[in-house]
Structures are given as C-alpha cells and as structure tokens.
N, C-alpha and C positions, 0 to 999 in steps of 0.2 A: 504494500500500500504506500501511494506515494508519502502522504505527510503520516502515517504509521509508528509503528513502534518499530524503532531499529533506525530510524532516521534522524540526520543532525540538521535538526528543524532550529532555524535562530529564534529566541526569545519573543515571542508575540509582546510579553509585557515590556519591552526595555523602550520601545518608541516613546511611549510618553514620559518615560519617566528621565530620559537622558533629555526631553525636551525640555525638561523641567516643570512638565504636568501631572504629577503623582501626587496623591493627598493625605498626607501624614496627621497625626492628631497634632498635630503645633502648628498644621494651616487651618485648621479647624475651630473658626472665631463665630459660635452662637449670638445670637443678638444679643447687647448688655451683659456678656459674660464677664465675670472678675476673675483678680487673678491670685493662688493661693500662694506661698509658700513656708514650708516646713523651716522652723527651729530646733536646731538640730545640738547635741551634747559635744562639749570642747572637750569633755573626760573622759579616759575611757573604764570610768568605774566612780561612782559616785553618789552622795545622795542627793535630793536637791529641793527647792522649794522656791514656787515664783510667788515672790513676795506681795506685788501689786501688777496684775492683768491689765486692771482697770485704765492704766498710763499707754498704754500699748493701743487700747482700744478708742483714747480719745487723739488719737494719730489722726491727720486730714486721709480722708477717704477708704478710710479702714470699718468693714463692716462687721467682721465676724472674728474673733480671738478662741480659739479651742485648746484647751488642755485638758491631760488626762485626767482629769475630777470633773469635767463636762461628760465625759465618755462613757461613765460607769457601767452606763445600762448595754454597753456593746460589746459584744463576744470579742478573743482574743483570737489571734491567727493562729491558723492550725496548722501542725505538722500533718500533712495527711496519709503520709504512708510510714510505716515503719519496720523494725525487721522480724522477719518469722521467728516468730517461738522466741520472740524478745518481749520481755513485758516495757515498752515504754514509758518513761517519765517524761515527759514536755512539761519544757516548763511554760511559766504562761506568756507570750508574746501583745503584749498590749500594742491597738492601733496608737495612742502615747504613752508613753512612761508617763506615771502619776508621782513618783518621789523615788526611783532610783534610776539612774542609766546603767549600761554596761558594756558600751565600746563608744568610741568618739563615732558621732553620727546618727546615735540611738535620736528619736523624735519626743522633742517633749512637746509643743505645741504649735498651733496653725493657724496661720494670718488669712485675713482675707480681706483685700480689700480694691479698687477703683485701678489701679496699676501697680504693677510688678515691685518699682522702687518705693510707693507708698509700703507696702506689704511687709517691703525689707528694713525700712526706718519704723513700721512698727515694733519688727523682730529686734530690731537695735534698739528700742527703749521697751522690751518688757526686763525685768525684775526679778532676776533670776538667783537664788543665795546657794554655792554649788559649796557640799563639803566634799573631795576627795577621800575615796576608797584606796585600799591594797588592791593594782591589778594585776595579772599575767596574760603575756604573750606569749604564744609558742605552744605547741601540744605538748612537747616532752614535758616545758618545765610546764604548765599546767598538770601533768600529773605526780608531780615530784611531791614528795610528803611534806609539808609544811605551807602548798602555794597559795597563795589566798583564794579564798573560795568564792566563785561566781553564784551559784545556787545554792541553799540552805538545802534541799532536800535531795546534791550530788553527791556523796563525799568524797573527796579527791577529786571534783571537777569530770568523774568520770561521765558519761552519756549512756553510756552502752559498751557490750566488747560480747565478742559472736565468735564463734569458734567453726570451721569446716574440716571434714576430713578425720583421719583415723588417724591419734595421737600414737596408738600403740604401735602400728606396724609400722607408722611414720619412723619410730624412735629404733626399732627393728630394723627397717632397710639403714639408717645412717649407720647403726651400728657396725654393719657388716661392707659397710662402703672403703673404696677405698682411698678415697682423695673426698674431702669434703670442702665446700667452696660457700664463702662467706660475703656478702656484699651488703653494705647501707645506702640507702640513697634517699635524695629530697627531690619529691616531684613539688615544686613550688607556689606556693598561692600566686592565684592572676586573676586578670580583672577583665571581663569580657570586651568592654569597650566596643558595643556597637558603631554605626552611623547616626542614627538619630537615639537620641537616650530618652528614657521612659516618660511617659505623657499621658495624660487624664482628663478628662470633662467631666467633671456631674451636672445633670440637669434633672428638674425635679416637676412634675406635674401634680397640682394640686390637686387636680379635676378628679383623675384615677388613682392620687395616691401611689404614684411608681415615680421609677425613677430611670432615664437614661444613661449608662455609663459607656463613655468611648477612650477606648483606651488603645495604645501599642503591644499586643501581646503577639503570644506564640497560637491564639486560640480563645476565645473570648467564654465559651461555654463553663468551664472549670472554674474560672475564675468568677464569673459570674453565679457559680453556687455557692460557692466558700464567702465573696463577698454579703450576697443575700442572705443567704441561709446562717451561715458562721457568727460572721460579725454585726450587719444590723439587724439580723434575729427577721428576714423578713421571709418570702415568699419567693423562688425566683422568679414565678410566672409577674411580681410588679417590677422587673430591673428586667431591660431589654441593654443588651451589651455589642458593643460596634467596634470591630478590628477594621483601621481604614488601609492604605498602606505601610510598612511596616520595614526600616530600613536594620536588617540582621536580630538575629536572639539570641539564638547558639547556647539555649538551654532559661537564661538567665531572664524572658522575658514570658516563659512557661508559668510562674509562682504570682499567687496574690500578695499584694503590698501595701500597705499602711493608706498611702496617698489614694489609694481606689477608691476606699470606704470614706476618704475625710473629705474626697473631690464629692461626693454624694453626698453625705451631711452635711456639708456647708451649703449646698445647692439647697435644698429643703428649709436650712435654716433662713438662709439671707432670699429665698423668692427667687434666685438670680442662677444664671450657671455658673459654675467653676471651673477655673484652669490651670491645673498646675503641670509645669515641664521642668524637668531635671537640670539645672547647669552640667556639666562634665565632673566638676569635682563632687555634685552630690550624684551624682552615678558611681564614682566611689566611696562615697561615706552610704548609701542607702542603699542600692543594688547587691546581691547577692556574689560571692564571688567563687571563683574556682579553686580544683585539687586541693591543694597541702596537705598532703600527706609523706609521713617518715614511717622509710621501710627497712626492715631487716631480712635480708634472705638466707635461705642456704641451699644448697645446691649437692645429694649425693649421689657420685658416680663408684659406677665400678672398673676396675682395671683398664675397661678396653673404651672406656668412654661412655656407657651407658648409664643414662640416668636411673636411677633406684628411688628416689625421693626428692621432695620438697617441702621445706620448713618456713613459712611466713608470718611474722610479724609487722603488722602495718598501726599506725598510730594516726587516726584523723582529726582534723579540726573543722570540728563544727561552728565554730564561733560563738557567740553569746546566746543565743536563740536557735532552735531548730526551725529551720525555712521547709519549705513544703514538700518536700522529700530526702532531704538532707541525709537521715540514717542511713535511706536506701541504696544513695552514692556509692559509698566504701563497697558495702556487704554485694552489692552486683558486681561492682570490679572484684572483689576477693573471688567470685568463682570464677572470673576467667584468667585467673593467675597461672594457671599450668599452659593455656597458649596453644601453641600449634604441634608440642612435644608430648612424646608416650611418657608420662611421667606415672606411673604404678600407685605411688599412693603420695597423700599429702596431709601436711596439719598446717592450717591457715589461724590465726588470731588477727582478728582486726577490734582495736579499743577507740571509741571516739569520745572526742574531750572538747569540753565548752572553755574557750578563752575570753580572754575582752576585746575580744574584734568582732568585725563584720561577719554576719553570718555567711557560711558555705553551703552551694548546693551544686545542683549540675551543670556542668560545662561543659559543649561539644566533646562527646565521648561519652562521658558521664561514669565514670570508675573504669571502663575499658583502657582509655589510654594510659590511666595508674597503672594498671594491671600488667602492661604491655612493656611500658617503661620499664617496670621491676622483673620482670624475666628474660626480656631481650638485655637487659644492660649486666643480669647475673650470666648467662650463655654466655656473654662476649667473654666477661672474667673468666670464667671458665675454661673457655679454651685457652686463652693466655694462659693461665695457671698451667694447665696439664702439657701445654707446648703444641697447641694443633689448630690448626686453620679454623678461624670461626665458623666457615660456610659446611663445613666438612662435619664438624659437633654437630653443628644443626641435623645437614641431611642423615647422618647416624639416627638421631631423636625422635624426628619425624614421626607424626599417626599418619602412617601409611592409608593411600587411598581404598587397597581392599578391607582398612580394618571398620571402613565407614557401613554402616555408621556406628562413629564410638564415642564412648560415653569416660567422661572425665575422671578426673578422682573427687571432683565437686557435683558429676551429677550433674555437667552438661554432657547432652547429647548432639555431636558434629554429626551432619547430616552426608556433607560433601565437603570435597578440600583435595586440592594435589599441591601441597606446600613445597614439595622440592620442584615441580616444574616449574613454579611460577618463580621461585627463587632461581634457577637456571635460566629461565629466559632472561630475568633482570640484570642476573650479572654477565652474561652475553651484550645487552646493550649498554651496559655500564664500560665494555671492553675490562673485565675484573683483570684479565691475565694479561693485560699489560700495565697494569698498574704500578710496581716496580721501576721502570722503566721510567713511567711519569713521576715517582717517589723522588728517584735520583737525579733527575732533571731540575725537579723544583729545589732540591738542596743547594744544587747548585746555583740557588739564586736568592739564596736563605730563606728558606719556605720547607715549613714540614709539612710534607702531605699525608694525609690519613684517607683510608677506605672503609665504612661504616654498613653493617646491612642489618633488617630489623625486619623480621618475620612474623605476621600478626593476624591476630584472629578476632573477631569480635562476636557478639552476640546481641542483636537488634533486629528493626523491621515488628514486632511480635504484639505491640500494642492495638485495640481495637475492642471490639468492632467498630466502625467507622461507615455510614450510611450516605450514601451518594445515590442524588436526586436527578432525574435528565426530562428535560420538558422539549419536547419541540413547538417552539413558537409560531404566531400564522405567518410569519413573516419568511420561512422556512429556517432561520439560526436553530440550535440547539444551545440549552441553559442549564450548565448544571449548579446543584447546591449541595455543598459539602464541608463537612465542619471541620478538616484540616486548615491550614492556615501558610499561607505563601508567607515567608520574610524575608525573599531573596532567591529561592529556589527556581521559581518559572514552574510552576504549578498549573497555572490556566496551560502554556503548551505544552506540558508531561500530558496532563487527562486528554485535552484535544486529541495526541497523538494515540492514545487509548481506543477513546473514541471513534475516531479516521478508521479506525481498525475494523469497526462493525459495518458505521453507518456512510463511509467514502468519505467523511468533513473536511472542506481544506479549514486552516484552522482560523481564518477570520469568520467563518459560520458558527463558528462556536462561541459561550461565551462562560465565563468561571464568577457566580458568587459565594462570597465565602467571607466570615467573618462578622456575624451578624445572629443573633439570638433570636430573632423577632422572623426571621424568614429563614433560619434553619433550626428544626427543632434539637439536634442533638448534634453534638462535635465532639471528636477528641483531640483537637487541636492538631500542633505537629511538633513530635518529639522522637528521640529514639531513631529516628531514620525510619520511620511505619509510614510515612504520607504516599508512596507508593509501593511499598508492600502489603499495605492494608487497604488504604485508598484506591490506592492505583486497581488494586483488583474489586475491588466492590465498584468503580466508575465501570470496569470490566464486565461484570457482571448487569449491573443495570443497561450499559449500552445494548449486551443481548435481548436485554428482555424488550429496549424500545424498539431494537431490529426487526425484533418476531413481530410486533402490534403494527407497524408501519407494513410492512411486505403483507401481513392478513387487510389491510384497509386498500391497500394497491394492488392487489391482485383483485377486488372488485373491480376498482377504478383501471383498471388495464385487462378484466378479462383473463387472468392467467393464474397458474400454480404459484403459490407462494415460495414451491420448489423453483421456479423456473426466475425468480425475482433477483435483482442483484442491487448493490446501491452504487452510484459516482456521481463524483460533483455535485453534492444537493440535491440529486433524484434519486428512485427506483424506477428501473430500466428491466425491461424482459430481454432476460441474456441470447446476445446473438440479433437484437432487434435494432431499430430504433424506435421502438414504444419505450416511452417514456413521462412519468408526472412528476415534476418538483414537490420537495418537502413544502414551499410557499401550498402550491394548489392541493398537495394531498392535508395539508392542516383545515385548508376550507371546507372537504368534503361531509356531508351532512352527518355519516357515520364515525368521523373524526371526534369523539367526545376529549375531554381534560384523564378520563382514564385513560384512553388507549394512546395519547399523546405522552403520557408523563409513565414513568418508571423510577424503581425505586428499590434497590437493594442493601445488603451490608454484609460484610466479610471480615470474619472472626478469625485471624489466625493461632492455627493450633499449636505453633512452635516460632519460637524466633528463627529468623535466619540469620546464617554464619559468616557473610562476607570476611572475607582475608586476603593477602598479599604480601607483598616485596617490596622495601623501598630501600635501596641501595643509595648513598650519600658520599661522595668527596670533596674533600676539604684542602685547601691549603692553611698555613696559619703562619701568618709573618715572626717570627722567633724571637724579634727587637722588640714587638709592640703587643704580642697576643691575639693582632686581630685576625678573625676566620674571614674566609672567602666559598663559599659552599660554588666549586667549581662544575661539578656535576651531581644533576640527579634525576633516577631514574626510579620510576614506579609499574610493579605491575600489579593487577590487583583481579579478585574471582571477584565479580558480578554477579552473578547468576545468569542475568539477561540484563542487556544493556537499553534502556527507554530510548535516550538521545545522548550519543557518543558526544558530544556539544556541550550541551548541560553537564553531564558527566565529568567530563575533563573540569569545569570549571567548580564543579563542588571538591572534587580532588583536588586540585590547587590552593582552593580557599581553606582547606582542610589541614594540608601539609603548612601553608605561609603562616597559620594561628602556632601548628608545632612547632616551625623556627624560630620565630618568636619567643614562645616558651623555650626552647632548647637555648638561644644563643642571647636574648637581652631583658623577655618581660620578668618583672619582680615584687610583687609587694611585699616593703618593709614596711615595718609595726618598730617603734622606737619601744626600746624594752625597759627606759626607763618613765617615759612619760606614755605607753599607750598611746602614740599620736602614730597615725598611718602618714610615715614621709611621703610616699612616691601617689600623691590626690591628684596629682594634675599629668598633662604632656609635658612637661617642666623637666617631672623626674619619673615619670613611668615610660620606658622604651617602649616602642610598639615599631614593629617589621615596616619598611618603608620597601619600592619595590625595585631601589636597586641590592635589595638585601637579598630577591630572590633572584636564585637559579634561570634558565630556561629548561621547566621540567620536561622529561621524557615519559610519556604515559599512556601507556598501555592495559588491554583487560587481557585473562587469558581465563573465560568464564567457565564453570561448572555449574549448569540449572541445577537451582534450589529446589531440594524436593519438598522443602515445606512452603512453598508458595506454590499456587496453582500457575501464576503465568512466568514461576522460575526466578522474581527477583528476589535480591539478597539487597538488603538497605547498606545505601551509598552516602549519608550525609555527612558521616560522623568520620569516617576509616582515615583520611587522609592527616586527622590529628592524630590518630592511632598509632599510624607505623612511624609517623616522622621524628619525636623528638628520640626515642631510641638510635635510629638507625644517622639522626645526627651527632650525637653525642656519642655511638660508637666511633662513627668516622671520627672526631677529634681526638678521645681517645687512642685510637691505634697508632696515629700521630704521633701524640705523645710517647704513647708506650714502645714505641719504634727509635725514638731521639735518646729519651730518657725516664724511660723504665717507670713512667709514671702512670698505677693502677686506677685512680678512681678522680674523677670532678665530679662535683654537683653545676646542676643548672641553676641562674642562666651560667653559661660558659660563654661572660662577656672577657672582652680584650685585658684587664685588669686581673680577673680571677685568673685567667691561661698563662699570661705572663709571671706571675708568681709560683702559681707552679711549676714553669720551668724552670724558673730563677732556682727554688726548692731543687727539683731534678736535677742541675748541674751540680747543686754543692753536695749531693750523695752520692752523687758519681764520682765527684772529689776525694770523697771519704775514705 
C-alpha cells in the first residue's frame, strides 16, 4: 500500500507546526483569564508559617492568595501505583504545604492575580517566618544511621526495598565460581527539560458546576481522574480535560501536579480563568525528575567464561514525596537486570529512600535504561578482568534464539531476540576490526580512542487496553478518536499509515483527535512505548471493522460481492472494473446510518514486547583536556515490524542524543550543605547541543513480535536504553587501553576524564 505501513511517509503534523501554527497551552488566552503563580520553598527542609497573607492580597491587581490552611478540604496527590507484595507507606503529598517543606521548590502558596509580575510582587510581599530543619541529600547518606529524618513514620528514610530472585542458589553459584567481578556505579539524576514546560488553565462554569482543565500532558484522561476524583473530591464526569499540542514529555509530563488542581480552584474561586506556565527554573524546582540510582553489582563466572550468577544491589531516590508511580520505576528496571544474557539465577535488592529533593519518577526508559546501564557496564569489567574481548563474553552469554522463548531469572519471559546477529551486523558497520589501526592513528595525534558496544533488551509496548474510534465523514475524510496522546511522535501519520492499510487513505483524508475528555471517553494516554503497540493495533483492528460496513453499503450501491470490492484513493472500486463510488457519495447513501459509518475497537495486550539491539560507540578523547568527541556510531536495533523507517530513525536519534547527554554532561547537583539544587537553570545544567552528536548509522535487523498481532515491539524508549552504556564503555576502553583505568561514573565530562588520567599516569609511575 502506497502510504501503508512499511512506508517512510514524512510527518503530516510538522507543516504547521514548523510554520509556526501549533497550539500549545501558553497560546491559549481565554477571555479575562488571570495569571497564577506558585511560591515556592528556598529550604530544603523546614518549618514555616506565613505570618500575614493578608499584605500579599492587598497587592494592585491581585485576586486570589491560597495556602495550605485554604486547602484543607482537598485530597493529597496520590502515588498510584506501587510494588507487588509491598505494603506501601505514602506519605501525604499536599497540593500546598501547610507548615512544613521538604526540598527547595516544595509549594507553599498561590497568587493570582491581573498579570504575571502583579502575581510575583505579590509573592515578594507575602510573610513568610521559615525555621530551618536537619536535611539530607543523596540516597546513601539518606540511609546512613543517624541522617535526619524526612518522615516520622520512615525510619531511616527508608520507602520501601523489594527483593527478586533466589538468595540461596544465588549465594551457591558464587560460591562455586570462579572469578567473581564486582562493579559500583551512578546512573545520575537528570532533569527532562522539554521544549515547552508545563502549562495549565482552569476554567470554571457556574451554570453546570464543572470545570474545564487544559493542560500539556502525556494524556489528559488519568490525570483528569486523580485530579477530580483524588484531590477536589469531585466527579470526573464535571472536569472535561484538553491536551492541545504538546512540545516533548518523555515520561515526566504523564503525572498529576499541584498546579492542575490550584489552576481549577482559583478558577471557581475568582469567576475568572486561570493561567499558570512554568518558567525553566520552576521546571526544575517542580517537575518530576529522573534515574539516581547507586548500584552495586556482581558478576559470577566460571573458568571458561560462563556466567553462573548475578548479585544486585540498587539504592533509589525517590525524593521527598512519592510522584505517581515512583516505587514502580526501580522495581521494573530491577527485573530486566539480567538483559540479553543466560544468566541461571539471580538475587536483586533494590531499597528506595526519600531525601530533600525533588521528587523522582519516570524518564524515557523508565528503570530499563538503569537496568541496562548496570549490566552492560558490569560485562564490559568483566571481560577486562578475565582478559577477553568484550564482544566475544557477550556472544558466549547470549539467550540463544532457539532457547526462545525464555524466561529470566526474574520471570521475564523473551518472546524473540537474535542478540548476537544484530551485534555482528553492528560491528561490521562500525568497521570493529579495524579499529586498532584507527587507535594508533589517533595517538599519534594525542587522542585516545576507545571502542564501546552495549547490548540491550527492554520490556514495553504492554500497556492498555486502549480504544480507537474511526468515523467516516460525509465529506469522505476519515476521523479517528483515541486517547493516546502525540508529544512529538507523528501519531496522526503512524494511525493514517495503519489505516491506508484497510481503507486505501492517502493521508490528508484522514484526520487524528486526541487529547480531549469531552469527545473521547476513555485514554491511556502515551507511555511505555504502547501508542502503537496497543494503539496502533486496536486503530488496526477498528479500521477492519469500518472496511467490512463500507464494502456491505457498496456492494449495494455498485451491485457486486463484497468479495469482489477493493478500496483506492477515497473509493470502493469492483476489482478489475472501473465501477467505482467515493467515500464522499457512499456517506450520503440512505443506508449509510452513524452505525455503519463509525467503528470502534480496543486491544488489550497480553504481554509486553521485547525490542532490543546494538549500539556500538567510538570515541576519541583529547588526553591535555578530557574532552570526548563521539567519532562514530552505529545502531542496530529488533523492531519487530517497522510502521515508518522515517519516524523510526528519528525516535532513535532522539532517544540515543537524551543518553549522550546523560552519559557525557547532564547533572543534577543538590548542595549537601544547604539543600539548594545548583545546576536550576541552562546557566549550569548541560544539555547535548547538536554539534555534540554523531552522524548516526541506523539500522533495524527485525524479529516479528509474537506478542503483538501486527509484530510491533515498542520503539520510543530503546535508543536511551542502549546509548549511555555502550558510550561510557567506548571511553572507558580508552582509558583502560592508555592507562589501566577501570571505572568513571557519569557525566564523563572533560574535567572528570582528565583527572582521571592525570590519577592513571601517576600509578603507572608507581
């Protein structure tokens, strides 16, 4: 099919929005709406008490002043998922703090008022008497005996700690190993940093007693029950919620937030709408933020290389508060720690610890790239250790493709996978075996070059059910309504090319709403990489069904077999003919009712899919300065089945350039003496700029998914997956090639690498 699935269809949505006609909640100016914003805590642990409100609220143009003793009557934010066979403790998350903070950033109260800098010179004369608390930074020393305690009812700060795997036989294979390999590492907190940061409207109708909220999310339906339901204790059939467009989420734009509920009750309060949008730095004092996690590995082999076990210790930060799937983070990366390797059996602990930061939740990947990180970066030691080619330990490891489908030592079950093919093709285009050659070259010109590769498996796509609506209009378009949610993706041309596939559409016949409560009744938003392995197949699914209603309505209207019917271009055609009636005339037909035009399915999948791959990585690193130059890199990756080779490559890229970043400069510091997050701004938080990247080489080398009916394996997440390993191996071997130097943490900016060499010459001295 021309514009079909398998075709690199260019973006239907990018026209308008490169014109600069896209409509984001911050172009979104109701009549008479005001403008909110939050006051936010300077401490990161503290008690406090605003002395006089009242000063604030006789500001010129200032309407509305809320604090937490206004709030009482409003539910807390809920953590809504937590870990099996864990009894959780949440603690309570207020839309404001009433008298204590517990990280810089926490909300104690809300302005509203006429404009933006009225709002702010009211926040600058409220009355605030703050006594400083004992806090802690950092998960370790958060659980260290004596640290000061974030909640009364943790002791030792703990959250939670979950255990996988079989302790005994775990402690059994080390026993009897014979080389055992020991690695720590910090996958580092980061901070998503979209394009447009988080954004809100309440509007409030007196008439019906509801309320409109339009916000930037990942999916409007979820957040619209936790708001309604949760917090103002209402109904959600009176809160109709609006996703307009949506510039990136990447996990972080999935969760209900403080500002949703306050943008709706100041609406109701003040008669008026409300508007509040994030500056940059309150995107990171309020926003949700990624990883951190500190992990201990171990690694046992026997004589000839074969792995026997694995022992993991992981330590998480949850920050001050549990955000709305927080727990869930870790303990899903913890089962896919064993990876793309026959590893026999395993004992996993993972402990998570509330500090006085920002709270953590999911980021592109979401526990997968932890996961990935810590056993591609233990393999690499490994073979180092034992003295054997990294690529060579792997292929030894490998879960072989006849042993599929196989089942983990955590109790995942891989459906499909040829790990060492796609690792052989990648390092074929990487040119791996002349790499030497290039080593010696670049010495010669003071540059150590390093070769890095990072083997990785994920587990996604598996969320749903997810119900996609198809109407054909009398104008002959087709319209569909589905409660996933585009942030960047090209979602209206994924379904189109779905579509195209039943009914012939080129894809300006088609057309995509989404994002909207009031005209979709049910969404799961878009998370986890499921918007087309869930979606995709349930638009699948209902496209047949309006196939079959159109060809029974046309085969009147044409006199013929509904066997004998075919679709192109906007019509059904009897094949072999030219009889032919457009979708326009077959919508007008008298037998044409709203049932036989509109279709309507939903697809439940029974198992996640396992996309996986190769990302091979070379590095130069200037040896005077530290700094990397990521020379080449190459990706090959299992699909399952490819939608649009187009789209594809560009979630890949987008995917791998967030792991650069992570691997070579993003960083949040927390000052350990004051609790103040240093790196708030672009000031002092790096972020990948694009002569930082590569010119990637990418490739699929797919295995249909046998747990999706139409073969895919979700693509959004993978390219953070394989990247910060398989970069941070290449600089490592670098290193460990020059000067015998086993381990960096991330970022492996130009300062950290230089020190470590600096270190590495004078042991070589020794």
């Amino acid at each position: 099919m021309k514009f079909g699935v398998g075709q690199s269809i260019v973006r239907k949505e990018d026209d308008p929005l490169i014109r600069g006609h896209g409509h984001y909640v911050s172009d979104h100016a109701p009549a008479g709406f005001l403008h909110g914003a939050v006051v936010r805590s300077p401490h990161a642990h503290a008690r406090f008490k605003i002395k006089d409100a009242d000063k604030a609220r006789t500001v010129a143009g200032v309407h509305l002043v809320l604090t937490g003793w206004d709030l009482a009557d409003l539910g807390h934010l809920p953590c809504t998922v937590g870990v099996p066979g864990q009894k959780m403790v949440v603690p309570p998350y207020p839309v404001l703090a009433s008298d204590e903070v517990r990280h810089v950033g926490d909300a104690v109260a809300f302005i509203v008022a006429e404009t933006l800098d009225q709002a702010r010179d009211a926040a600058e004369a409220l009355d605030i008497e703050w006594d400083a608390l004992p806090h802690v930074v950092g998960a370790e020393a958060a659980l260290e005996q004596g640290a000061p305690q974030i909640w009364p009812d943790r002791p030792g700060n703990l959250s939670f700690e979950v255990t996988f795997g079989d302790q005994a036989k775990t402690q059994a294979a080390f026993a009897k190993a014979a080389r055992v390999v020991s690695l720590k590492v910090v996958n580092q907190r980061v901070v998503t940093n979209y394009l447009d940061t988080r954004a809100a409207i309440g509007e409030y109708d007196a008439a019906t007693d509801s309320y409109t909220l339009t916000l930037g999310s990942q999916g409007p339906h979820a957040i619209r029950d936790v708001i309604a339901q949760r917090v103002l204790k209402i109904s959600p059939d009176k809160m109709r919620a609006i996703t307009p467009d949506v510039g990136g989420g990447f996990g972080t734009k999935l969760f209900s937030y403080r500002e949703y509920a306050l943008v709706a009750l100041a609406a109701k309060r003040t008669g008026r709408p409300v508007k509040w949008v994030a500056d940059r730095t309150e995107h990171f004092l309020g926003d949700t933020q990624g990883r951190d996690n500190i992990t201990t590995a171990k690694l046992a082999l026997d004589d000839k290389g074969k792995f026997l076990g694995l022992e993991v210790d992981t330590i998480a930060d949850m920050g001050a508060y549990l955000s709305t799937y927080a727990p869930y983070i870790p303990y899903i990366g913890a089962a896919m720690l064993p990876g793309v390797y026959d590893i026999p059996v395993c004992f996993i602990r993972v402990r998570a610890a509330h500090t006085n930061t920002v709270p953590v939740d999911a980021y592109r990947g979401a526990g997968r790239p932890e996961a990935s990180y810590v056993i591609e970066r233990l393999v690499d030691a490994a073979a180092r250790d034992i003295g054997v080619e990294p690529v060579a330990l792997r292929r030894k490891n490998f879960v072989r493709p006849s042993a599929m489908p196989y089942e983990t030592a955590t109790g995942k079950v891989y459906d499909t996978g040829e790990f060492a093919a796609h690792m052989a093709r990648a390092q074929a285009v990487a040119d791996w075996g002349g790499f030497k050659k290039r080593a010696r070259d670049a010495r010669k010109r003071g540059k150590l070059r390093g070769i890095g590769v990072a083997t990785y498996i994920e587990a996604c796509g598996g969320n749903g059910p997810e119900t996609a609506t198809l109407k054909l209009e009398k104008d002959g378009t087709v319209t569909l309504l589905i409660g996933t949610q585009s942030t960047g993706q090209g979602h209206e041309t994924s379904y189109a090319q779905i579509v195209a596939d039943h009914l012939g559409l080129r894809p300006d016949q088609f057309r995509m709403v989404q994002g909207d409560t009031a005209r979709i009744p049910t969404g799961g938003g878009t998370g986890g990489s499921s918007s087309i392995p869930a979606g995709g197949v349930s638009v699948s699914m209902s496209a047949k069904k309006l196939a079959e209603n159109l060809k029974e309505i046309a085969a009147d209207a044409l006199e013929a077999s509904p066997r004998d019917l075919e679709f192109a271009d906007g019509s059904v055609k009897v094949a072999g003919t030219d009889r032919a009636i457009s979708f326009a005339d077959l919508a007008k037909r008298p037998e044409a009712t709203d049932d036989k035009l509109t279709s309507a399915d939903a697809f439940t999948p029974p198992a996640p899919t396992y996309p996986n791959g190769t990302h091979v990585a070379e590095v130069e690193i200037d040896e005077a300065t530290g700094a990397t130059e990521i020379v080449t890199y190459v990706i090959v990756d299992d699909f399952g089945v490819t939608l649009n080779p187009l789209m594809l490559a560009g979630q890949v890229h987008g995917g791998t350039a967030q792991g650069i970043g992570q691997a070579l400069m993003e960083d949040t510091v927390y000052d350990g003496d004051s609790g103040q997050l240093l790196t708030a701004s672009f000031m002092d938080y790096a972020l990948p700029r694009a002569s930082h990247m590569p010119d990637f080489a990418f490739e699929t080398r797919n295995v249909r998914c046998k747990n999706n009916p139409m073969g895919f394996k979700g693509a959004g997440e993978a390219g953070a997956i394989g990247s910060c390993p398989a970069v941070m191996n290449a600089i490592l071997d670098a290193l460990w090639r020059s000067y015998n130097i086993r381990h960096l943490d991330m970022p492996a900016t130009a300062p950290r690498i230089w020190a470590a060499i600096e270190e590495g010459k004078r042991s070589l001295r020794m």
